[in-house]
C-alpha positions in Angstrom: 24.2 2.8 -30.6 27.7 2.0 -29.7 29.2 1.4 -26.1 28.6 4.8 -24.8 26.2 5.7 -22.3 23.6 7.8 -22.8 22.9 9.8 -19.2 18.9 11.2 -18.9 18.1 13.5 -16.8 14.8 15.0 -15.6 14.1 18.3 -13.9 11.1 20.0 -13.7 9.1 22.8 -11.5 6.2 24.7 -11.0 7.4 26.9 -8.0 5.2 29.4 -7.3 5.3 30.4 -3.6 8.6 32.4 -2.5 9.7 29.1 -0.6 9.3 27.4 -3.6 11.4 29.3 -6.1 14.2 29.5 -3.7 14.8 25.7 -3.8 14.9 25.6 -7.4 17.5 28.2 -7.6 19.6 26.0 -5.4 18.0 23.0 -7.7 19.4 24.4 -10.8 22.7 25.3 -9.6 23.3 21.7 -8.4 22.7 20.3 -12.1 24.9 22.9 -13.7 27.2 22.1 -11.5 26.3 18.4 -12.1 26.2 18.5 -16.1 29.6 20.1 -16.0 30.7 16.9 -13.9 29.3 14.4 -16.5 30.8 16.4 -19.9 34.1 15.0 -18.6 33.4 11.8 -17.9 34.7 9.5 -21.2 32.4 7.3 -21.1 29.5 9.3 -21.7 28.3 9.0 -25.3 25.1 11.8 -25.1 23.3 13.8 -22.6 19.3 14.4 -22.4 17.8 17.1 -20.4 14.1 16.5 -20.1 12.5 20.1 -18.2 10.1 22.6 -18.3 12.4 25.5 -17.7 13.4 27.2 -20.9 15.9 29.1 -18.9 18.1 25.7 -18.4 19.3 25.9 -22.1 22.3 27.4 -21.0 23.4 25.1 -18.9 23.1 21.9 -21.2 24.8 23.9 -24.0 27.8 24.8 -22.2 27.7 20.3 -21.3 27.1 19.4 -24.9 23.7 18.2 -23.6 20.6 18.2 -25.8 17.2 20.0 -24.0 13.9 18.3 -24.6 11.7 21.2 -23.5 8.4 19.5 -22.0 5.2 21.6 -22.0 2.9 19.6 -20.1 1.6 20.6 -17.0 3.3 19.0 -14.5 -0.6 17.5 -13.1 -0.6 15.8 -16.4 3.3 14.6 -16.5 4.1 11.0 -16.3 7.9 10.1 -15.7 7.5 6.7 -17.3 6.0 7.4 -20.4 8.4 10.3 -20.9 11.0 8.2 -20.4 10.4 5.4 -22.3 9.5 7.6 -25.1 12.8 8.9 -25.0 14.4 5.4 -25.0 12.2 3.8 -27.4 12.7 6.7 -30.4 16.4 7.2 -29.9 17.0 3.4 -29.6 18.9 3.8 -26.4 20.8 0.3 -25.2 22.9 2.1 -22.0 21.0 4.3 -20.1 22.2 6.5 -16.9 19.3 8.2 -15.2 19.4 10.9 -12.7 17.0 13.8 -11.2 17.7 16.8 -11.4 19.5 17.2 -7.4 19.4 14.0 -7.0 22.9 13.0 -6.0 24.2 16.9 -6.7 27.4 15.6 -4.2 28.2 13.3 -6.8 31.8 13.2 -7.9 33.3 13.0 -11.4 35.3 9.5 -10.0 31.6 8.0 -9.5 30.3 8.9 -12.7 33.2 7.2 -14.2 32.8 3.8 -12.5 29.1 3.9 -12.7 29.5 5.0 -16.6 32.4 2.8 -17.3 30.3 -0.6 -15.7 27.6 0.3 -17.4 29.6 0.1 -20.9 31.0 -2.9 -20.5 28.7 -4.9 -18.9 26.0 -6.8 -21.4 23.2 -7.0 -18.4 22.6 -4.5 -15.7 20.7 -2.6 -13.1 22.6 -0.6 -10.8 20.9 2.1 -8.6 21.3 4.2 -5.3 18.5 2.6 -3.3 16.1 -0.5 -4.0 12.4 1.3 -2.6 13.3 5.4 -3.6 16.1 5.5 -6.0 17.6 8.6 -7.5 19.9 7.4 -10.2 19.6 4.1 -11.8 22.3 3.0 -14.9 20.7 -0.1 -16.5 21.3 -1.4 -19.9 17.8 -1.3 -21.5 16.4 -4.9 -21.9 14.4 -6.7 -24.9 10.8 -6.4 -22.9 11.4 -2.8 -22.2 8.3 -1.2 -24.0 6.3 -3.6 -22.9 7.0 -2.7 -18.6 4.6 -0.3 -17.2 7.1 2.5 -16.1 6.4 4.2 -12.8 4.6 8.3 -13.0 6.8 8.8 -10.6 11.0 8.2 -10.8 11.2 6.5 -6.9 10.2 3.0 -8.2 11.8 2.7 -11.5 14.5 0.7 -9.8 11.7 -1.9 -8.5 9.8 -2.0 -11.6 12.8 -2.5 -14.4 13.7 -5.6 -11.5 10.0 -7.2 -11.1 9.1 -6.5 -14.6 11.8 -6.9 -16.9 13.8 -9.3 -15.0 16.9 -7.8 -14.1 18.8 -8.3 -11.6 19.6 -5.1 -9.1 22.9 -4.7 -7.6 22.8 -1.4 -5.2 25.4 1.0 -5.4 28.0 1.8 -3.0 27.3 4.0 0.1 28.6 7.3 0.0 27.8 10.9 0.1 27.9 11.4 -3.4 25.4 8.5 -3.9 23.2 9.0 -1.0 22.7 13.1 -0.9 19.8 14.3 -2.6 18.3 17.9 -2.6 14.8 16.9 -1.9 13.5 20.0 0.6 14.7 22.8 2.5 16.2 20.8 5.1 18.5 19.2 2.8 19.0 22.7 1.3 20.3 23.6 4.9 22.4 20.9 5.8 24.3 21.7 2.5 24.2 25.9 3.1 25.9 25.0 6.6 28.8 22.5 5.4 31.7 22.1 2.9 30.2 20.2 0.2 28.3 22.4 -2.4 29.6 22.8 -5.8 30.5 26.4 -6.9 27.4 27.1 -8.7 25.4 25.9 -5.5 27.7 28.0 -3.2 26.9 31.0 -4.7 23.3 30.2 -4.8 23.4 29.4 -1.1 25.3 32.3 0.1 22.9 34.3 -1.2 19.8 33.1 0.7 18.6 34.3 4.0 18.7 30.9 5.8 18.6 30.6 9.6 20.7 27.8 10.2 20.4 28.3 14.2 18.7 25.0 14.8 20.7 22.9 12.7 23.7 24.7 14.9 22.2 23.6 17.9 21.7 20.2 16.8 25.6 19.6 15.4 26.6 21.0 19.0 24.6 17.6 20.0 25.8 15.4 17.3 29.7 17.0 18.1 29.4 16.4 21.9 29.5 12.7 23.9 26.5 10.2 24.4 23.7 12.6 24.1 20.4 11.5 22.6 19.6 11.8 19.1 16.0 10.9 18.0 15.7 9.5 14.2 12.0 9.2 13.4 10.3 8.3 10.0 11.3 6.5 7.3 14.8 5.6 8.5 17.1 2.9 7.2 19.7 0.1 8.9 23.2 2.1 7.0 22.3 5.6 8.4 22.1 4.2 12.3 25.3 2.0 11.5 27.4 4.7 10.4 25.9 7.3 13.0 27.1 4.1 15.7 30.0 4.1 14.2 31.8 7.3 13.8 29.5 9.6 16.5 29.4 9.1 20.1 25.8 8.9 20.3 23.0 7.2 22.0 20.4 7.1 19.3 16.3 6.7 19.6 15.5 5.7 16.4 11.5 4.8 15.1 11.6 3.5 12.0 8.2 3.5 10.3 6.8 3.2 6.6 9.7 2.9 4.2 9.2 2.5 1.1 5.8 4.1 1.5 5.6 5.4 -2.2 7.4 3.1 -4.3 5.1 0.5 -2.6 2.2 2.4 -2.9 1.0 2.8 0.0 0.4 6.3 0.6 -1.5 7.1 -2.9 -3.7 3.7 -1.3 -4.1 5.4 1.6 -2.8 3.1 3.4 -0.3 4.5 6.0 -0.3 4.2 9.7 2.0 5.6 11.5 2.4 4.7 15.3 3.9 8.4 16.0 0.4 9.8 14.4 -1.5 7.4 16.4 0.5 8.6 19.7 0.1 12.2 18.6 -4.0 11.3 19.1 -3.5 10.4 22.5 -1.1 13.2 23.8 -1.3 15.9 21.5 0.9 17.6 20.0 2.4 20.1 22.8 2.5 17.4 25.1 4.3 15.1 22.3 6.7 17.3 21.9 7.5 18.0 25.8 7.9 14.0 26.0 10.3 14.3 23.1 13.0 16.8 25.0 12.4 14.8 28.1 14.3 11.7 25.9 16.5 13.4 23.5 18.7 16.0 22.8 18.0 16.6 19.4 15.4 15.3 17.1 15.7 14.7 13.0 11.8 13.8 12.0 10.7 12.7 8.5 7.4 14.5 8.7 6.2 13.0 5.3 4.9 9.9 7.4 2.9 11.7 9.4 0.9 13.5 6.6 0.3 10.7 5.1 -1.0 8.9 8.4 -3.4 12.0 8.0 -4.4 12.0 4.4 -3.1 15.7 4.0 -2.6 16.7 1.2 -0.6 19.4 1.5 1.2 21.9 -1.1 5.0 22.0 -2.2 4.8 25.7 -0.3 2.9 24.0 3.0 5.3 22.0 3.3 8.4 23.5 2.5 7.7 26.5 5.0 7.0 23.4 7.6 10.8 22.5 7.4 11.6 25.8 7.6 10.0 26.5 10.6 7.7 29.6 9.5 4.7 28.3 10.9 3.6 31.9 10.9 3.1 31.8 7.0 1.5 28.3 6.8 -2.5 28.5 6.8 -3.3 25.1 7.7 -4.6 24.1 11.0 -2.9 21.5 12.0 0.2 22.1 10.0 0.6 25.5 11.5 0.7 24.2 15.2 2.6 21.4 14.5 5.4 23.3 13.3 4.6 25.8 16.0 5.0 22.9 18.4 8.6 21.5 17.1 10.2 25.2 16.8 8.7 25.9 20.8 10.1 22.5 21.3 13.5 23.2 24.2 15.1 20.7 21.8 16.4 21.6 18.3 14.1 19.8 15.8 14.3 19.5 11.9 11.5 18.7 10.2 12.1 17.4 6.8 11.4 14.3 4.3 12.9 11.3 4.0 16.2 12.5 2.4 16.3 14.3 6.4 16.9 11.0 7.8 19.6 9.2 4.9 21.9 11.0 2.8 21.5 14.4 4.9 22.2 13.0 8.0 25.2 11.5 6.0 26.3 14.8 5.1 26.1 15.5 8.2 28.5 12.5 9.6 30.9 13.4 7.2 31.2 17.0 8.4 31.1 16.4 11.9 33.0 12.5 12.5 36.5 13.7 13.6 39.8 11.8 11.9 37.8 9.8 9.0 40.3 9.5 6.2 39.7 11.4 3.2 37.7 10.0 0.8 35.6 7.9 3.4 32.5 9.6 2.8 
């Protein structure tokens, strides 16, 4: 291969619950829109679209991508081996990956730069995030087939550095490196602002959201010095930048990063102190604490089921964030998202995108005077 960089891209589903299916439509959207970004970027020598969903073709035609159409079932799929595969038989040197909405706010200036430094640089590792990244541009290195590649994309970053010894250099922090499309919160947060592609728009308008609790909680994050509680997996530039350009008092508990890429929750080994205080009170009385100390409340719940050792579904979950407790059959699931909506506070529930690049979004929206382009 020459110079050029060759961009992979994953996307796969198995939606089968209502919930489900809807945030793939919006899923989908975000790559076409995404794959018509990268078809004009220069730099880009060839595009791979590893999925299961035949009904994608369409989409990388009209980019001049190339479908790999995987039949596995998605119990039996294993990013890593897929992806060296890929590398391996198509002797790639320059390789740009990205998930499917995984950084759908990206812009066709950051494609570019990432692309162009990948070209012309003989050794790198560049990605989004060290313990959960969603893109990662590298330059494939001599001991490549002989790494053990994650199942899972979160720690490709931390595996290509501790196992084929390159060096990581993080990406810059904006909105367009920092969004990612993860669950139905995320899918909110874009539905109620400016920053969704035309594909995804027209996805979005479409959908019966209720965005009333998100409302509630920008009339918080608008207004001066009321209390904003961050719990979960919640990193040092998301409170900086919330200091910075909202006039906030923020309660933040940060707890468990890096729980997957480390693994720690396939170990069983999480602990969360919220679960632990959720013992003691319960969770009505949790939940009355939490209005008595803040206004509004963003909570990456995905810490908390794993203090538990739940297991639960894609469609569990997903109706969780939403809110529809009535639908959920679990126990404890049900009347804990019972317990946030009843909470007088407005609460999203979400996973860890909730707490970084949505709550990004969300300072970009909301932060009044920041210069264009700041985000």
């Amino acid at each position: 291969m020459g110079a050029g960089v060759s961009v992979i891209i994953f996307e796969g589903a198995a939606a089968a619950s209502p919930v489900e299916k809807m945030l793939v439509r919006v899923r989908q959207a975000l790559l076409h829109d995404n794959l018509e970004k990268l078809s004009r970027v220069d730099a880009v020598e060839q595009i791979f679209l590893i999925t299961n969903n035949p009904a994608l073709e369409e989409a990388a035609r009209s980019a001049g991508a190339e479908m790999i159409l995987n039949r596995q079932h998605p119990e039996e799929f294993h990013f890593g081996r897929e992806l060296k595969k890929l590398v391996l038989e198509r002797n790639l040197q320059r390789v740009f990956y990205l998930s499917g909405a995984g950084c759908p706010l990206i812009t066709v200036a950051e494609l570019e730069q990432i692309c162009q430094k990948l070209a012309h640089q003989p050794s790198l590792l560049y990605a989004n995030n060290i313990q959960s990244a969603d893109i990662v541009a590298f330059t494939v290195p001599a001991n490549f087939a002989s790494a053990d590649l994650p199942a899972a994309d979160n720690s490709l970053a931390m595996t290509l550095r501790d196992q084929c010894g390159l060096e990581l250099e993080l990406m810059p922090q904006t909105l367009g490196l920092l969004f990612d499309l993860d669950t139905p919160a995320d899918m909110l947060i874009l539905g109620a602002g400016p920053f969704a592609g035309p594909r995804a728009r027209a996805v979005l308008d479409g959908l019966d959201l209720d965005y009333s609790r998100l409302e509630r909680a920008k009339e918080v994050l608008r207004d001066s010095y009321r209390d904003v509680a961050l719990i979960g997996r919640v990193g040092a530039p998301i409170i900086e930048r919330m200091n910075a350009l909202l006039k906030l008092r923020l309660r933040v508990f940060s707890e468990e990063r890096g729980m997957k890429a480390l693994g720690r929750e396939a170990a069983g080994e999480v602990v969360s102190l919220l679960g632990l205080l959720l013992d003691h009170a319960g969770l009505e009385r949790f939940f009355d604490y939490l209005a008595r100390v803040a206004d509004c409340a963003f909570i990456d719940s995905r810490v908390l089921f794993a203090h538990y050792k739940y297991r639960f579904t894609e469609r569990e979950r997903f109706l969780s964030d939403l809110g529809l407790w009535q639908e959920i059959e679990h126990p404890w699931l049900k009347e804990f998202t019972r317990a946030a909506m009843d909470c007088p506070i407005p609460v999203l529930l979400g996973g860890h995108s909730l707490v970084s690049g949505s709550l990004w979004a969300l300072t970009c929206e909301l932060a009044p005077g920041q210069p264009a382009g700041s985000c």
